[in-house]
N, C-alpha and C positions, 0 to 999 in steps of 0.2 A: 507534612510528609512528602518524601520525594519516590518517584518512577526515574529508573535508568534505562534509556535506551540504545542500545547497541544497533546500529544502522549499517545497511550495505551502504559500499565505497565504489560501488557502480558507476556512480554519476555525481558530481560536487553536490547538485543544489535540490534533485528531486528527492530524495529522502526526508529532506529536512522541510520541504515544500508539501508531500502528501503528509507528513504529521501536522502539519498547522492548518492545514484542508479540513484533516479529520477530528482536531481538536474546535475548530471553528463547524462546523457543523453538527457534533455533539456537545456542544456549549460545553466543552472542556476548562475548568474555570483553574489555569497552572500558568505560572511562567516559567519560562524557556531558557534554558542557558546551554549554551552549544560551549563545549566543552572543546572540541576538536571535530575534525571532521569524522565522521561515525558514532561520536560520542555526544548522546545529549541526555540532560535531565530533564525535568518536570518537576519545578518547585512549586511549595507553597499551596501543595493539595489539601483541601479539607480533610478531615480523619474520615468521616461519613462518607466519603465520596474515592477514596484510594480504591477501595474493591471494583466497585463500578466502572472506573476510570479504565485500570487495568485491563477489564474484560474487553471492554471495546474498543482498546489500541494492540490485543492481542487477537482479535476476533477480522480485524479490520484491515493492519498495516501490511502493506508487500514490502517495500524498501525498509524496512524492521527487522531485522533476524531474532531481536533480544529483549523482551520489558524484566524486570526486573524491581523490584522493591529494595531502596538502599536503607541498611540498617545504620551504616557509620561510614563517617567520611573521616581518614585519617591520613596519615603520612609514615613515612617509613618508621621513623623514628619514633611516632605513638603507636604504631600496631598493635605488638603485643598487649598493652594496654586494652587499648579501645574493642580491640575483638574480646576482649576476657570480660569486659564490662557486660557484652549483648549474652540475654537469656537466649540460649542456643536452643532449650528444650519447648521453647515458646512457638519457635522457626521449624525443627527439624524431626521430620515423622518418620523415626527409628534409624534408619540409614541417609547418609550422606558422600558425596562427595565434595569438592573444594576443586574451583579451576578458574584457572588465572588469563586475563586477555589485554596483554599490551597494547598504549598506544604510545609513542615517542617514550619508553620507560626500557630502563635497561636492568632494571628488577630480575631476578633468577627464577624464572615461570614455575618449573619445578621442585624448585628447594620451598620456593614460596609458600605454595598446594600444602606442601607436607607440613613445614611450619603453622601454617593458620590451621590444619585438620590437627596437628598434637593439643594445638591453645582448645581448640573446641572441646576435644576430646577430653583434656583435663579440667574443665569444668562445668560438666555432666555427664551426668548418668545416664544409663541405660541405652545408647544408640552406638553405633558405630559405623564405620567408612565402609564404603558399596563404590566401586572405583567403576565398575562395569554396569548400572541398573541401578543407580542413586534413587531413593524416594524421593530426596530432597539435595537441589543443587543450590551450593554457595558459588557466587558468584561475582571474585574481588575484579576488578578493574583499576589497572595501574596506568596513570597518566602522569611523565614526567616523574616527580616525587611524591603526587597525591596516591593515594588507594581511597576505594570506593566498595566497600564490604557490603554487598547485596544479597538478596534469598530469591528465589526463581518462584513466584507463585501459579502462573499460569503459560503454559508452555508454546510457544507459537508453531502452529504446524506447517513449519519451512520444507516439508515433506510432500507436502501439495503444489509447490511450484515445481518441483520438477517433478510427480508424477502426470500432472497435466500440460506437461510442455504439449505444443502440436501434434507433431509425428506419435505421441502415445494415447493420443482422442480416437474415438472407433471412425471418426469421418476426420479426414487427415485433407488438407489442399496447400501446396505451398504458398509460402507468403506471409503465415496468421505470424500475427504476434504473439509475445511469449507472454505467457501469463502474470510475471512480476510487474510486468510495466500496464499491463492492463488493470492489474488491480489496481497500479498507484493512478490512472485514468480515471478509472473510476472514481477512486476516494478526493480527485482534482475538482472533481464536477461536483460534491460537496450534497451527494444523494443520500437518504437514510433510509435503512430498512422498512421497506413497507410500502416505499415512494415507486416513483415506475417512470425507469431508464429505459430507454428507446436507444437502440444501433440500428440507423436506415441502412447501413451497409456491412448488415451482417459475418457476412463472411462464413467460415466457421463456427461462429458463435464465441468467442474468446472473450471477449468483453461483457458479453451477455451472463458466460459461468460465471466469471468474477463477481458481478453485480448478481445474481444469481447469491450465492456462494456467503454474500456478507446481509441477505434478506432482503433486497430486492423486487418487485416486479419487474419484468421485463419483457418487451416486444422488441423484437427484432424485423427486418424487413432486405430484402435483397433482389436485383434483377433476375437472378440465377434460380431457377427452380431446385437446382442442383443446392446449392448456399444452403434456401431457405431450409429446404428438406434434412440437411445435414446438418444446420445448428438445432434443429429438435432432436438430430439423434442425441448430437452431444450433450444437452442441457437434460436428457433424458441420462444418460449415462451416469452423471457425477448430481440425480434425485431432484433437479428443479424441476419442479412443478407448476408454479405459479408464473407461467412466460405462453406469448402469442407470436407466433412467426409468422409473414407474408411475403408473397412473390408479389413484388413492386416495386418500377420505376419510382424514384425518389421526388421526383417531380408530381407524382400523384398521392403523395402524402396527405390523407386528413385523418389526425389520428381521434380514437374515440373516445377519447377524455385528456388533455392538456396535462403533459410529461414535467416531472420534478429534474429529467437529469436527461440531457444527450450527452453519449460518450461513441465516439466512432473514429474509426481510420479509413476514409476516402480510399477507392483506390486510382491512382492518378497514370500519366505517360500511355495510357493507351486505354483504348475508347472499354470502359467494364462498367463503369455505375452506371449510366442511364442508358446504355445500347448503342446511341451516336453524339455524345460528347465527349471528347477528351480536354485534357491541361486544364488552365485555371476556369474552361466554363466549366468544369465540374465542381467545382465550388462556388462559383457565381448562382449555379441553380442551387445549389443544395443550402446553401444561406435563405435565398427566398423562399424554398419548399418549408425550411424547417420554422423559420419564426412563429408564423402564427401557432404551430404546434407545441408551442414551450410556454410553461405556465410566468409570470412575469420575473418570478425570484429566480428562476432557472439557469444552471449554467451549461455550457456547450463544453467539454475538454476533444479536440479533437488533433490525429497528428496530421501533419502535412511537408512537402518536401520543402526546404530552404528558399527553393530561386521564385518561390509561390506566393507575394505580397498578398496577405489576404489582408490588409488595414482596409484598401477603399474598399473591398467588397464588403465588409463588415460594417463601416461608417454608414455604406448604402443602407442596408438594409435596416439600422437600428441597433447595432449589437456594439458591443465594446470589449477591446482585448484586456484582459486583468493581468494574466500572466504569460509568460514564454519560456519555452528553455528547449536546449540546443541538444539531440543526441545524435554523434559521430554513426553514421553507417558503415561508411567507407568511403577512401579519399574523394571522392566528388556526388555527397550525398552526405546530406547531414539533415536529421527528420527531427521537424519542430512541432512541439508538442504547445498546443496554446487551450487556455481557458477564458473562455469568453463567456460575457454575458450579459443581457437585454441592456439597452442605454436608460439606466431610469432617470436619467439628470435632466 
């Protein structure tokens, strides 16, 4: 059985990068075929295992907009066929709609819609087209001259990343990151519900909801009384419960049981995490702070500014870079995003 995934086109490589985090971390037992950029599948799912699978790449993904269940893979020219083949009344609870999402396809979006909802339509009973409040959304995907006739089982609630943007949290401070890319941080550091992420540099708590948000523990910790205090408003706001905040230099880090996941964004250029360091010694201490506090399988995803080699500070201490990737801020600033983790070689 196959999953369709419909990805933001945000960024080339981090979408396709927090799905293989999060299939690697949920023993996600599929292979991969990247179809195009935003477009991937999931082949070769077990039957037993499709539902499960589903939940936790719909429960989980930020760079995701879409999972989807493919009924039939066809082409222009076997459409009509191959849609007439699938028991519609197996898929479709009483109302439907039909909607079509190009990729490099010069397919007619809305003649499309209509024609696959008439095929449906005439062959079954009892449902009908809901264009405004669908029960059940069809969902063909056209690439070049393939289609991709899919059923929507479980809905991503892409409705969360922008009600939790910053500026809409009850403790607002500029700077925070935006919650889509915190989630896919999160899912980078390859943490699982239940496990317990650590941000020494809290902030407003942004990365804490995320991790928070997908079952989580969480402690946070920040020099700012102000931070600390503000990311329990937050994390109180959007029901976590299960989270420990502290007012502390990051250099007096011992936490009180050895962390499955750090996920954090430094704040660098001017003296904020530790009170009197700035530039790359704020990451030269916060490498040595944090090792001992990471359980041995753990990983680090943290971002940082470009012109910031953290290789020898990482070599130093024991850690090893797995991944990197590159996001544009603006012309003289581009923030790298790396996943590191303990040297066990």
């Amino acid at each position: 059985m196959e999953l369709l995934c419909i990805q933001s086109q945000e960024h080339p490589e981090l979408p396709l990068a927090e799905l293989k985090a999060v299939m690697e971390c949920e023993d996600i037992d599929a292979e991969i075929e990247k179809v195009t950029e935003g477009l991937v599948i999931l082949k070769d799912i077990p039957n037993d295992k499709l539902d499960e699978y589903y939940e936790i790449l719909t429960r989980r993904l930020g760079y995701t907009h879409e999972v989807h269940q493919i009924l039939a893979r066809t082409d222009v020219d076997n459409l009509d066929e191959d849609v007439s083949k699938i028991d519609w009344a197996e898929w479709i609870d009483e109302n439907f709609a039909v909607r079509v999402k190009r990729f490099n396809s010069q397919i007619d979006t809305v003649g499309t819609e209509r024609h696959i909802g008439t095929l449906i339509l005439d062959n079954t009973e009892g449902i009908r087209v809901n264009l405004r409040k669908p029960k059940s959304l069809v969902r063909v995907v056209a690439h070049q001259n393939d289609l991709y006739v899919a059923i929507e089982k479980i809905k991503l609630n892409k409705k969360h990343f922008e009600d939790s943007k910053p500026h809409k949290r009850p403790f607002f401070y500029p700077g925070s990151m935006n919650p889509k890319l915190a989630r896919c941080m999160v899912n980078l550091s390859r943490v699982k519900a239940g496990e317990l992420l650590l941000d020494p540099f809290c902030g407003t708590g942004g990365i804490l909801i995320e991790a928070g948000l997908i079952g989580c523990k969480v402690v946070g910790s920040d020099v700012y009384w102000k931070m600390k205090n503000g990311t329990a408003i937050n994390l109180d706001y959007y029901g976590i419960t299960d989270y420990r905040t502290f007012h502390l230099d990051v250099r007096e880090l011992k936490m009180y049981e050895k962390v499955s996941s750090v996920v954090t964004d430094p704040p660098y250029g001017i003296s904020t995490s530790t009170g009197d360091v700035d530039g790359e010694g704020i990451f030269e201490e916060f490498f040595h702070a944090i090792y001992d506090n990471m359980r041995d399988d753990a990983y680090l995803c943290m971002a940082s500014p470009h012109y910031i080699d953290l290789k020898p500070m990482v070599d130093e201490v024991g850690f090893k870079i797995v991944e990197q990737y590159g996001i544009k801020m603006h012309k003289s600033l581009t923030r790298i995003i790396s996943v590191i983790r303990k040297n066990l070689d």
